[in-house]
C-alpha positions in Angstrom: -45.0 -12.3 -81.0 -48.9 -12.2 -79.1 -49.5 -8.9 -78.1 -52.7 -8.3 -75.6 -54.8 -5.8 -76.3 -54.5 -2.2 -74.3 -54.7 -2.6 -70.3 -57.5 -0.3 -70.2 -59.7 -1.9 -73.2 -58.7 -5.1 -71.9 -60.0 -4.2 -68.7 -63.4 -3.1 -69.9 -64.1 -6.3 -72.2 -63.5 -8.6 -70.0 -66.2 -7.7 -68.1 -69.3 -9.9 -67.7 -71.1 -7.1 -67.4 -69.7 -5.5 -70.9 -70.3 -8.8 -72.6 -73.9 -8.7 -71.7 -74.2 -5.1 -72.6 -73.3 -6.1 -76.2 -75.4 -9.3 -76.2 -78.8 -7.1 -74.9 -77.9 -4.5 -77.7 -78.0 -7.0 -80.6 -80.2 -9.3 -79.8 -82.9 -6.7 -79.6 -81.7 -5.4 -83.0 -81.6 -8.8 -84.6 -84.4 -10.2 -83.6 -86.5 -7.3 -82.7 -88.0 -6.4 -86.5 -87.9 -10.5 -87.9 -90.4 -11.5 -84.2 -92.7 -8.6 -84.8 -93.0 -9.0 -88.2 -93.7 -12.4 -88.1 -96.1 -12.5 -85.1 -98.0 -10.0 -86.1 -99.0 -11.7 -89.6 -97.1 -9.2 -91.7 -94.4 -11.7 -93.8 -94.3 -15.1 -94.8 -91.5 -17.9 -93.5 -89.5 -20.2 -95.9 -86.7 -20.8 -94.0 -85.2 -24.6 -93.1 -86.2 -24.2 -89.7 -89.1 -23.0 -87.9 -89.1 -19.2 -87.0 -89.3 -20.6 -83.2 -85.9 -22.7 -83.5 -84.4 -20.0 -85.6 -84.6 -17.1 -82.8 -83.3 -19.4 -80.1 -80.4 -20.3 -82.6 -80.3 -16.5 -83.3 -80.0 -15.6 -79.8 -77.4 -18.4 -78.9 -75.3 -17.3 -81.7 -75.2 -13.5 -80.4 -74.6 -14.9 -76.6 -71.6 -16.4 -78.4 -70.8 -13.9 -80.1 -70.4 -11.1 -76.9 -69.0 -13.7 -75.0 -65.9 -14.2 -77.6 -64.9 -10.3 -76.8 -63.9 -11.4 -73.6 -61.2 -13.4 -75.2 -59.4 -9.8 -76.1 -57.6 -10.4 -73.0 -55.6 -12.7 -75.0 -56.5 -13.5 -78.1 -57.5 -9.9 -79.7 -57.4 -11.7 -83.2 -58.7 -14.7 -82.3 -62.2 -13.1 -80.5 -62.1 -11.0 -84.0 -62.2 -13.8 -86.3 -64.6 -15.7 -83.8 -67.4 -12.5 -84.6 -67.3 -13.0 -87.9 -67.3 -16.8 -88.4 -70.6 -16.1 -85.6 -72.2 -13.4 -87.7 -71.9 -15.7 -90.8 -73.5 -18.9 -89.0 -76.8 -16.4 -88.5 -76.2 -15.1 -92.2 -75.3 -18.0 -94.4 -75.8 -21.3 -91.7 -79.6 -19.5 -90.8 -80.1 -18.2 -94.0 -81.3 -15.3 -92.5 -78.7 -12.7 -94.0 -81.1 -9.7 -93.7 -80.8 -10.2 -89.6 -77.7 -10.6 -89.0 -76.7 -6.7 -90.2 -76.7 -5.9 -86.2 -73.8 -8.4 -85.6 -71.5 -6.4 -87.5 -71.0 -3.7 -84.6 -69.9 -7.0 -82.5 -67.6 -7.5 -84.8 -66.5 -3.4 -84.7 -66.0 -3.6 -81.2 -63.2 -7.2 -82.0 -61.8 -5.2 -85.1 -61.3 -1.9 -82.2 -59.2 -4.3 -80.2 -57.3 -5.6 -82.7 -56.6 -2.3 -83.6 -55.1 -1.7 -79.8 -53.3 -4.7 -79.6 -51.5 -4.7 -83.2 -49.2 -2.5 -85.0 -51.4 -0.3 -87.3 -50.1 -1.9 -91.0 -50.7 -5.5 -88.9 -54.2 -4.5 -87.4 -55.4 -3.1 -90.7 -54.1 -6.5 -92.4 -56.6 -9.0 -90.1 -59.3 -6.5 -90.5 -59.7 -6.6 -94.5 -58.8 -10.3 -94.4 -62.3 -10.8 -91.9 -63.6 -8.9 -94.3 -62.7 -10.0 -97.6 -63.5 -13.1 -96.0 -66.8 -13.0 -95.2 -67.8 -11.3 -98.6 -66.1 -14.4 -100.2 -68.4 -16.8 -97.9 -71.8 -14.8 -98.5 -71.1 -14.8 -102.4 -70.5 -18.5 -102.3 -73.7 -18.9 -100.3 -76.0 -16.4 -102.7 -74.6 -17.9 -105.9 -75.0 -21.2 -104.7 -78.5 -21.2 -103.9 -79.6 -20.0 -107.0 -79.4 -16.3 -106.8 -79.0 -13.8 -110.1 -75.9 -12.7 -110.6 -77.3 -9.0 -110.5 -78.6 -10.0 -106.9 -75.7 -11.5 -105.7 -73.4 -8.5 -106.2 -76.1 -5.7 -105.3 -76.6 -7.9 -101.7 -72.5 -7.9 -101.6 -72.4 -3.9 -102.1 -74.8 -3.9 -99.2 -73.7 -6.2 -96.8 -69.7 -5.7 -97.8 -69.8 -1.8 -97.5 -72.0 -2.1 -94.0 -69.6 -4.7 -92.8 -66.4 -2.9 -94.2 -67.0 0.8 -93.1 -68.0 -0.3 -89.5 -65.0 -2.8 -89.2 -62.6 -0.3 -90.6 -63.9 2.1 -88.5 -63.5 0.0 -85.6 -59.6 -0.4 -86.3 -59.1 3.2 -87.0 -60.6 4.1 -84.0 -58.5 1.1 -82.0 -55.4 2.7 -84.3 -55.6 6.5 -82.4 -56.6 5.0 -79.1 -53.5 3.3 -78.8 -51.4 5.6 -80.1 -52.8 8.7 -77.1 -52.4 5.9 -75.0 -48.6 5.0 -76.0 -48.2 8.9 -75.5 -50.3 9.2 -72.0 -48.0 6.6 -70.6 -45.0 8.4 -71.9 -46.4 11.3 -70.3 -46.7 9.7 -66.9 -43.2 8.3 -67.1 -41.8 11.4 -67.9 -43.9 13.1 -65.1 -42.4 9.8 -62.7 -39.0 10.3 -63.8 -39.2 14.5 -63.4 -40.6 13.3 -59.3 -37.3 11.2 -58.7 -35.0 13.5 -60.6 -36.6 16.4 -58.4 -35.9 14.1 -55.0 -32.8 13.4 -55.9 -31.8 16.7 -56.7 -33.6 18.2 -53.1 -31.5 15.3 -51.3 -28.5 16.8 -53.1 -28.6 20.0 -52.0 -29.4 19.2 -48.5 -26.4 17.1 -48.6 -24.7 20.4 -49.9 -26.3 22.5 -47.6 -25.5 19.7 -44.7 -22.1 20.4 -45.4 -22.2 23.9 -45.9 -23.7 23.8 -42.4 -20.9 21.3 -40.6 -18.6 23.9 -42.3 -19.6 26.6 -40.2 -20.7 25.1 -37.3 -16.7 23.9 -37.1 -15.6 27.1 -38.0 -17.4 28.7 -34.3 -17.3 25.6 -32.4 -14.0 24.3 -33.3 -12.1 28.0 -33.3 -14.3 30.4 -31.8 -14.6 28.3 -28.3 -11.0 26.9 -28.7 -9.8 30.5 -28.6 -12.2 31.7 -26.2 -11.0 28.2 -23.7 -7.0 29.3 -24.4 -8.4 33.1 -24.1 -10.0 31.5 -20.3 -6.9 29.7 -19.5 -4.7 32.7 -19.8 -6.9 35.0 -17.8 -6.5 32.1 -14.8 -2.5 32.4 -15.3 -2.6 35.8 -15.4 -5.0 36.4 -12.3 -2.7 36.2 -9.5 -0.1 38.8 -10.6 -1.9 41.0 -13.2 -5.6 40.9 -12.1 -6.4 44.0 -14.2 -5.5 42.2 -17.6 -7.3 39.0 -16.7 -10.4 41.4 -16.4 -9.8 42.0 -19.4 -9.8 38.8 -20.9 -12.5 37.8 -19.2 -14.4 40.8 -20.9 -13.0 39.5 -24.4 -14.4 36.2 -23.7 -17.5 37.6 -23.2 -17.7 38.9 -26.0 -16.4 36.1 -28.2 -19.3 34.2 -26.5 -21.7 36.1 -27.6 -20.1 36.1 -31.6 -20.0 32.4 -31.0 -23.5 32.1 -29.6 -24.7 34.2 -32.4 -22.8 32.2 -35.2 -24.1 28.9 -33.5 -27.7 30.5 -33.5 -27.4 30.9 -37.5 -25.7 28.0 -38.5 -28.1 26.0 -36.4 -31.2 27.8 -38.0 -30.3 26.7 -40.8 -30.1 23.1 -40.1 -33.4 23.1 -38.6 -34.6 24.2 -42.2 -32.3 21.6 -44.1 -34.2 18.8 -42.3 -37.6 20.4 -42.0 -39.8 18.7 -45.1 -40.1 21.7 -47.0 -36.6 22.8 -47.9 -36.1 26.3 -46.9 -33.3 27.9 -49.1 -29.8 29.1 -48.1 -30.8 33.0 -46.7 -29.8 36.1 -49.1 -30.5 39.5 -49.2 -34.0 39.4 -49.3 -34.1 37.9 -45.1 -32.3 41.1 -44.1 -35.2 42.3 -42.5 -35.5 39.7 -40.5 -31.6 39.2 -40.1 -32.3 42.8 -38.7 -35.2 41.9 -36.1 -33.4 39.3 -34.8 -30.7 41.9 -32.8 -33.5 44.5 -32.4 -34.7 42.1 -30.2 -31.2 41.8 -28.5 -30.9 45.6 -27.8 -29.1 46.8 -30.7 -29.9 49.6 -32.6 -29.8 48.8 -35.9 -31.1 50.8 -39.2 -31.6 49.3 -43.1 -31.5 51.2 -45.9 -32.2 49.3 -49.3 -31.2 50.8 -52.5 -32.2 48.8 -56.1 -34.2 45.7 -56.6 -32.7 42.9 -54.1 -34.4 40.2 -57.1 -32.1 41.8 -59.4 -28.7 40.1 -57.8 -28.0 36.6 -58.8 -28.4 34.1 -55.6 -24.8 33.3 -55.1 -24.3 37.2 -54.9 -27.2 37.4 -52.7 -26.4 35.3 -49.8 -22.3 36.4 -50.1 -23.7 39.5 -49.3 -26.3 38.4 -46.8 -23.1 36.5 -45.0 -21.3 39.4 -45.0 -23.6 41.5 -43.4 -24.7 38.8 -40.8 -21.1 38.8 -40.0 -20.7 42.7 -39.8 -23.7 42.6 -37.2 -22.4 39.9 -35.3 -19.0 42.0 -35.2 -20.8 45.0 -33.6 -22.7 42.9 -31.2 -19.0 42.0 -30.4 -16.9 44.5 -30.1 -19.2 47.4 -30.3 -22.2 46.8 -27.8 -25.1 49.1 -27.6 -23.6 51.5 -30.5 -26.0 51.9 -32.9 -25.5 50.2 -36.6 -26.2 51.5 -40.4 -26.9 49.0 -42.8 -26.8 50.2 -46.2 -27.3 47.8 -49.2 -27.1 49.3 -53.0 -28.1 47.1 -56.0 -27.1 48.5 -59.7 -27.2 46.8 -63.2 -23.5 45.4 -62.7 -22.9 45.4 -58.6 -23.9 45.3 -55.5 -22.9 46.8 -52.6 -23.3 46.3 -48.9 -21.9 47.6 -45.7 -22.7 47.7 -42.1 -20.9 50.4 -40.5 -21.1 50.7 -36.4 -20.7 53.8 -34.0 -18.0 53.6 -31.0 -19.2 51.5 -28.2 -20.9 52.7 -25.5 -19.2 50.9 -22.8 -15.2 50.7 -23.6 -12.8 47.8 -23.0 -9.0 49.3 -22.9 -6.7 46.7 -25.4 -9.7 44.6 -26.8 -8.2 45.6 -30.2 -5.5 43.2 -29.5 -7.3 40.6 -27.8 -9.6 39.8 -31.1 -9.1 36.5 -33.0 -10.2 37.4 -36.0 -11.3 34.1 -37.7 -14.5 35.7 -39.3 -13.2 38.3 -41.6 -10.8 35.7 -43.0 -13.8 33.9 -43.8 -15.5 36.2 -45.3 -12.7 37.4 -47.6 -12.7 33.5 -48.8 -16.0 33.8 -50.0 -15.9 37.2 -51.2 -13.0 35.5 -53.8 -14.9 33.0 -55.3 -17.6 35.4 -56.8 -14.4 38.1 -57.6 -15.6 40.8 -54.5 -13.9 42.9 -52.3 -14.1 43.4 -48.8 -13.2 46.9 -46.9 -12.8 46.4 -43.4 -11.0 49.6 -41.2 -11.9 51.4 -37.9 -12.2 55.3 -37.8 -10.9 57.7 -34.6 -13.9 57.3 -32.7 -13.2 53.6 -32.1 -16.2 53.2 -34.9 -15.8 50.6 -37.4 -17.0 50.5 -41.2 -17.3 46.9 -43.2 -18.3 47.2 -46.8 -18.1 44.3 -49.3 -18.3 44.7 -53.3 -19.5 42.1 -55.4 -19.5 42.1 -59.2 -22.4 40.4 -61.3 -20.3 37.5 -62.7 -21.9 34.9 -64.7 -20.8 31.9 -62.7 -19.0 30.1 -65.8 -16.9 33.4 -66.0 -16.2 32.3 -62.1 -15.3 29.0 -63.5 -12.6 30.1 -65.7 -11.1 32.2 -63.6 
């Protein structure tokens, strides 16, 4: 099967401008020594032609010669053999042999493609048959026009070892560039493939996240504001005879509002940053600071206190525990306004643990403790079991209330089994 020579090489030879690079280069060594010597009176001429007709020949032959590289395109062995059988036209057909030693780095640069284009036991194959070859051909020549037998092989030692080493060479060198070349283009593939497998993997976990998200935003739109429109619709009813417990209603719908408002606040946050471009993560542990700012700047009073290295809990444990606070806050924004709020998070080498514990309102509502729907702990204590926590969740005598989760560092295979 043809095989082409390397993209890159292929590329460069096939240049006009390459070819005419190569036929500058030799024809200066070529005929540069032979036309000095000559003109200037220094050697004597017994060739079959005249020296004039000889350089024009000599020059036509290397214009053919740089011009066969561009056939590398296509014909890697082809433009090979097509240096050689030009080199030995100057050296046998011209008789000049002693000019024609320039050629052979044409023939280096055909042997250097080869060595590209073929498998390295193939390439190394074509190059000692060009060169065997051409030995054969300038023995033939040397013997037959008389030429000592002494002469003949010290003028193959010298022309075959020139000629060898540089086409050898040439293939060699044609051998390793195709072989970093095969490995560059592995590279880049792998480096392509690592790109799509990294999209692919971002698009999965914004489809998890996406979902995650859809989750929660039905878990507050869906039950939050369907309890707070049947909480609405039994104030109306109760209105006319019992004004004093529709107030009170009313007062738990405010503040199921505001959980709902809050939970709608998160949950949308975080979509914002699923289809932002650069993917923010779920939140854990270490946003608690900011979790914190954010009802600072809605009046509450609300202290952190950070035990252990947060980097030390693995994620899933993380952003349990993050949930579990955000929902302790949004409790005491709830059913606690304008009490002040502890936060306390302590991280050991098998556990963490987190709680957000609330003083009694400042403002009290008689019988909210019965009006409260209660969807978000049962939430939470879902989560909590699929990383094996616990969740402590009680009221003290001052109408204060304490929520403390407990999460163990599981490996998430252990989870698995489980």
């Amino acid at each position: 099967m043809e095989t082409v020579a390397s993209p890159r090489v292929v590329s460069m030879m096939r240049s006009p401008l390459f070819a005419a690079v190569v036929f500058v280069a030799t024809v200066v060594q070529v005929c540069g020594v032979p036309v000095l010597t000559l003109f200037s009176g220094g050697g004597t001429w017994d060739g079959p032609f005249t020296p004039a007709v000889v350089i024009v020949l000599v020059i036509l032959a290397c214009l053919a010669q740089a011009a066969s590289l561009m056939l590398v395109a296509s014909r890697p062995v082809l433009a090979m053999l097509a240096t050689v059988v030009l080199y030995l036209v100057v050296a046998v057909g011209l008789a000049v042999p002693n000019w024609a030693g320039p050629m052979h780095l044409v023939i280096a640069i055909a042997m250097f493609a080869v060595g590209t284009a073929r498998p390295p036991s193939v390439a190394a194959a074509w190059a000692a048959f060009g060169v065997v070859g051409a030995c054969v051909v300038l023995a033939a020549w040397a013997a037959g026009i008389g030429t000592p037998a002494d002469r003949v092989i010290g003028f193959l030692l010298t022309e075959g070892t020139s000629l060898a080493s540089t086409s050898f060479a040439g293939v060699a060198l044609g051998i390793l560039w195709a072989v970093l070349e095969r490995r560059a283009a592995r590279a880049r593939q792998r480096a392509i493939d690592l790109e799509e497998e990294q999209a692919a993997a971002i698009e999965r976990s914004r489809a998890t996240e996406r979902a995650r998200i859809a989750q929660e935003l039905h878990d507050v739109a869906g039950q939050h504001l369907a309890g707070l429109v049947s909480l609405c619709d039994a104030s109306a009813e109760l209105a006319p005879a019992h004004p004093d417990q529709a107030l009170r209603l009313i007062e738990e719908v405010r503040a199921e509002g505001r959980y709902a408002a809050a939970g709608l606040y998160g949950a949308l946050g975080d979509l914002r940053s699923v289809e932002d471009v650069a993917h923010a993560p779920t939140p854990d542990l270490r946003d608690l600071e900011t979790l914190a700012r954010f009802w600072r700047e809605r009046g509450m009073e609300v202290s952190l206190e950070v035990r252990g290295d947060l980097e030390d809990a693995p994620v899933v444990v993380s952003s349990t525990a993050y949930r579990a606070v955000q929902e302790g806050l949004s409790n005491a924004a709830k059913h606690a306004p304008g009490a002040p709020v502890e936060v306390r998070v302590t991280v050991d080498a098998e556990r963490l643990h987190a709680a957000v514990t609330n003083g009694s309102p400042r403002h009290s509502r008689a019988g909210e403790d019965d009006l409260g729907l209660g969807w978000g702990l049962e939430n939470l204590r879902d989560k909590l079991a699929l990383v094996d926590g616990t969740l402590d969740a009680s009221g003290d005598e001052s109408r204060g209330w304490h929520l403390a989760v407990e999460i163990p560092f599981v490996r998430p295979r252990e989870i698995v089994r489980d």
